[in-house]
N, C-alpha and C positions, 0 to 999 in steps of 0.2 A: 483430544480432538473433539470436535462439532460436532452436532449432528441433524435432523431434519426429523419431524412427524408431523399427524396429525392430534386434534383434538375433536373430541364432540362437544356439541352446541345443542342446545335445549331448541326445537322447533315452537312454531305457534301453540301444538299441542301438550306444550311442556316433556315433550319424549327426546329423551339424548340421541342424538344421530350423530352419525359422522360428516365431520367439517371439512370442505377442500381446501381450504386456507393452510399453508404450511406453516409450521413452527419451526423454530431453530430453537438450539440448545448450546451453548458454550461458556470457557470461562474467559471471565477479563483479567488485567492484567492482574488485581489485586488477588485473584484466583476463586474470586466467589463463581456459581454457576448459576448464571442467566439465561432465561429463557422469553423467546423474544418472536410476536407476529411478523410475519412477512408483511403477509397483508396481501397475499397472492397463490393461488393455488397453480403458476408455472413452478417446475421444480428445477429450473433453469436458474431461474430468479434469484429462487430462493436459497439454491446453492452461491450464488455470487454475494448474494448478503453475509453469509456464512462465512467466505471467505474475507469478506472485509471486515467483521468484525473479528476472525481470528485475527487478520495480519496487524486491529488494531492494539488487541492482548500484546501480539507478539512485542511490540513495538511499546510499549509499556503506556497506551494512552488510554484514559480513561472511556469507558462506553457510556453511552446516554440511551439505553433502551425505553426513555420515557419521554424522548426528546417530541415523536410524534400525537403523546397525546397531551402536551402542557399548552395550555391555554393562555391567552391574553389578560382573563379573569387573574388568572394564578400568577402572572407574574406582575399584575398590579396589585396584587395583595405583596407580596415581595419588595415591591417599592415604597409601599405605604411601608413596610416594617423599617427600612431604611431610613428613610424619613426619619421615623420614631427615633430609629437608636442613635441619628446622629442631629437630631435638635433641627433638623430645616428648619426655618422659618415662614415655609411659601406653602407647609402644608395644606393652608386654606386653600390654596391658590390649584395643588392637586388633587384636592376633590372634586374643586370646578370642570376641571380636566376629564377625571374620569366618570361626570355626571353626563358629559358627552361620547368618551370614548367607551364605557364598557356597552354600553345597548347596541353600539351600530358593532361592535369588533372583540367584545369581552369573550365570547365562545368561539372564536376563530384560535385553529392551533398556532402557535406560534411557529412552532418551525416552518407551517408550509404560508407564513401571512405574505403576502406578494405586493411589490410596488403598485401594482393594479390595483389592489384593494384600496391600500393607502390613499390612493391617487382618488379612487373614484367618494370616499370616506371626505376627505379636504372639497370635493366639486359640490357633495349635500351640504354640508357646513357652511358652506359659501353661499349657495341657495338659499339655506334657512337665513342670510344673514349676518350671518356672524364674518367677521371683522378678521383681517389676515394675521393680526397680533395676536387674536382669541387663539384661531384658528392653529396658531404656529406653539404655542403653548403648552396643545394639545399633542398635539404631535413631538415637538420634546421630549412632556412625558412618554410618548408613545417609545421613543428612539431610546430612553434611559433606561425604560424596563427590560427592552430588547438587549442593552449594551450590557448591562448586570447580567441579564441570564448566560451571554455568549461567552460573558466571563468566567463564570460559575461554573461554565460547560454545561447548562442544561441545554441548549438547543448549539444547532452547528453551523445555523447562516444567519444572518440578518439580512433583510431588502433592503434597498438604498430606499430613504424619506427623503424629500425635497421642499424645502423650508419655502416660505409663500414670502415674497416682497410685502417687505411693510411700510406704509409712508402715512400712517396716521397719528404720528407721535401729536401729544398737545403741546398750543403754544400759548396758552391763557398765561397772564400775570395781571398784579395787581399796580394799580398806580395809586398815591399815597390819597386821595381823596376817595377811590373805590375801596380802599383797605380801612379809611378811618367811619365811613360809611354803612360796611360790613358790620363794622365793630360795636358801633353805636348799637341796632340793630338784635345785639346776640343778648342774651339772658349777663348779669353781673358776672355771674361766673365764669362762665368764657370766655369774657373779654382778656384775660391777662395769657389765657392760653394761644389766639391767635395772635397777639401782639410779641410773644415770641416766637411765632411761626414765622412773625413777618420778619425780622430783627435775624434770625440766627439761617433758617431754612430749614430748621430738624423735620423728620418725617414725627406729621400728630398722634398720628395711635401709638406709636411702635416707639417711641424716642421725648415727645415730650409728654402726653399722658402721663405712664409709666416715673415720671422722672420724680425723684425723692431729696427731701432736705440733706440729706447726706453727701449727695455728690453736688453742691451748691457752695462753693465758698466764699464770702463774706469778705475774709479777709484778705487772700490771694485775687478777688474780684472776676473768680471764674467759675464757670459752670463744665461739669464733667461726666463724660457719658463710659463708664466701663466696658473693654472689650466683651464680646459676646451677647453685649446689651441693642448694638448698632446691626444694620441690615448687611456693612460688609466685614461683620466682625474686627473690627478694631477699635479701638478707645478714640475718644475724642475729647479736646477742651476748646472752649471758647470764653473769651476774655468779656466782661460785659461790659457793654455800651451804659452811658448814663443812665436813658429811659430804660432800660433794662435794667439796672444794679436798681432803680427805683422804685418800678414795677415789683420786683422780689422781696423788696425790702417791705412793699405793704402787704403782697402777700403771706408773706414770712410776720408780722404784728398780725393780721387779721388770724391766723391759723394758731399763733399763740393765747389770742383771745378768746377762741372755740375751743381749744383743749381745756382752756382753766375752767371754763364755764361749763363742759362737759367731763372733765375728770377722763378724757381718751390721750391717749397719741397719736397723731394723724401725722402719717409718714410723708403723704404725698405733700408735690407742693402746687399741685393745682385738685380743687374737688368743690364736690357738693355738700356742704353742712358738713365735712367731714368724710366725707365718702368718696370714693374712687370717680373716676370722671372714664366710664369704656367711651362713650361715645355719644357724638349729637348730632345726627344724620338730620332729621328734621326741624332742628333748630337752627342748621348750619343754612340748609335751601331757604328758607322762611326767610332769614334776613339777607340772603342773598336775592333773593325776588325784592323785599322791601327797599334794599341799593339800589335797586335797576340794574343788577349784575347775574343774572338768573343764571343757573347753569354752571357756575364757577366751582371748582373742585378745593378742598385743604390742600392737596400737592399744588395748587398754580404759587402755593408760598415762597417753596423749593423754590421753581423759577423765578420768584421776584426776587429773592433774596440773592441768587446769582448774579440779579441783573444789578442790583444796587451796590455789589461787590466790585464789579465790571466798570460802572459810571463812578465810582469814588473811586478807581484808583489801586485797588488791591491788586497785590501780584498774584498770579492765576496760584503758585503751590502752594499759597497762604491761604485763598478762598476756597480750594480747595480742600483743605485742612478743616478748616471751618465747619463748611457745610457735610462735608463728609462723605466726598466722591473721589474715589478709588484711583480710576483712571481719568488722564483728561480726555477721554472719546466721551465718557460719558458725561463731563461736566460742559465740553462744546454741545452737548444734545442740550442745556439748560441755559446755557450764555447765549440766549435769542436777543438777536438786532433789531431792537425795533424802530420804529420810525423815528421815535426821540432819542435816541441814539445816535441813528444814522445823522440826523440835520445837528445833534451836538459835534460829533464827528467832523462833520464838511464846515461847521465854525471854526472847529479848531483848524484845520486845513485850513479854511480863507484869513484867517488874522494869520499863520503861518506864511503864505504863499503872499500875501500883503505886506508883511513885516519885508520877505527877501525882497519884492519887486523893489518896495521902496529905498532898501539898501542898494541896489544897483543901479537904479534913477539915481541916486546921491552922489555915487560914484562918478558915474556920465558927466552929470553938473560940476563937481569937481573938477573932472577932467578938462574939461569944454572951459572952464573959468582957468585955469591954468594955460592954457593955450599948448596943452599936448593933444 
């Protein structure tokens, strides 16, 4: 059986006194014995805590006598360890997260976090700015670390979070004179890197950077991206287009001619002198200012590449394949209609709708000449 005291607490004067706060004493069900703040000096109270943690022994469930002091802090370090052991990819993406969420909410306990918190956490955010996408990100992570702990059984509730409407997807793409514009524009050496951004729609950092003579086939005339190597884990190939088997084909001599001349191997198949290509933020804006296209992102490739899928004719589970979207919800978020679209569209409709009219005027005239 359970049972009930007190402790003493060190006063301002560093002198041990006696504490009104009850304690409890019991075991769980594993039979260890726990001893555990009320957090209440009623001995009403504190006797009904008592019995709820015996009748959870009794009942062979595990106790969380720590559930009241585990912080937000503590279990975004738990997330982050998660992250780790199973290879995320977006772990950039949850730092940003919790470079907003541990200052406003990182020393809030967990068990007692309240929809009101939450709530009033999303209304600063919004005031400071920040965008319902950022915003909801945030709060994800916020809902994942919560969903782990309740699983784990460190804590025994979670608050309902309420996800913020988002309608600021982008709709940028390139059309083939902003794209060959761009291009001129960029340093020699990234030229071949965006001209297959344009051509396939891989993501730049994460898919074609990264990409190696090895998965590059020549002879089968395809290029190929290893599962676990892609954002939704699965392998991927695509077949090349001319100006792409030719584009490779000079990269592939020009890299053969730096290795001899340098005595290296140079794995990649896009770089600098030899060296790895992370990234060209400020090479990228420069010549997107110098286009007259200021402001344009490396993802608006993704969407043109969708769209030139779409205007030529490919069937959606083949462009899909291609590009390397999952679901078709999210590959309708990237097949944007645009105006030259739309007025290709209502051509094909009016020589359509002209073709029949004229077939049935044909008919009539027939008719009428026949004298039915």
């Amino acid at each position: 059986m359970g049972s009930l005291y007190t402790r003493k607490d060190r006063n301002a004067a560093g002198v041990l006194v006696p504490s009104a706060v009850i304690w409890i004493k019991y075991r769980d069900a594993s039979g260890r014995i726990i001893r555990e703040s009320t957090k209440t000096d009623n001995a009403q109270e504190a006797k009904r805590l008592l019995k709820l943690r015996e009748g959870a022994a009794a009942e062979g469930k595990i106790t969380l006598p720590r559930a009241d002091r585990i912080t937000i802090k503590e279990l975004a370090d738990d997330l982050k360890a998660e992250y780790a052991a199973n290879g995320r990819r977006s772990a950039d993406r949850l730092t940003f997260s919790f470079a907003h969420l541990l200052p406003a909410l990182g020393t809030c306990k967990a068990q007692h976090l309240t929809t009101a918190q939450v709530t009033a956490y999303t209304v600063k955010r919004q005031q400071a700015g920040a965008a319902n996408a950022t915003i909801n990100r945030e709060l994800a992570a916020l809902k994942r670390m919560l969903s782990l702990a309740s699983k784990g059984e460190r804590i025994t509730r979670v608050p309902h979070i309420a996800m913020l409407a988002e309608d600021n997807a982008r709709r940028g793409f390139f059309e083939r004179d902003q794209y060959e514009a761009v291009k001129r524009h960029l340093p020699e050496a990234l030229q071949p890197v965006i001209e297959m951004a344009y051509v396939t729609g891989w993501r730049t950092r994460s898919e074609i950077l990264p990409l190696t003579w090895a998965r590059v086939d020549f002879f089968n005339n395809s290029i190929h991206l290893d599962p676990g190597t892609t954002k939704n884990g699965e392998g991927r190939t695509f077949p090349m287009t001319a100006g792409l088997r030719a584009m490779l084909q000079a990269q592939h001599e020009a890299t053969e001619v730096l290795q001899r001349e340098t005595g290296r191997i140079i794995p990649w198949v896009f770089h600098r002198t030899g060296k790895p290509i992370k990234g060209f933020r400020k090479a990228w804006a420069e010549a997107c200012r110098l286009a007259g296209v200021p402001g344009r992102i490396l993802h608006d490739f993704r969407r043109t590449a969708v769209r030139n899928l779409e205007r030529a004719g490919v069937p959606r589970s083949t462009a899909m394949s291609l590009v390397g979207h999952k679901t078709e919800a999210i590959y309708r978020r990237y097949a944007i209609v645009d105006a030259g679209m739309a007025a290709e569209g209502v051509a094909k409709l009016d020589a359509y709708l002209g073709t029949e009219l004229g077939t049935v005027a044909h008919r009539k005239v027939a008719r009428v000449g026949s004298g039915r």
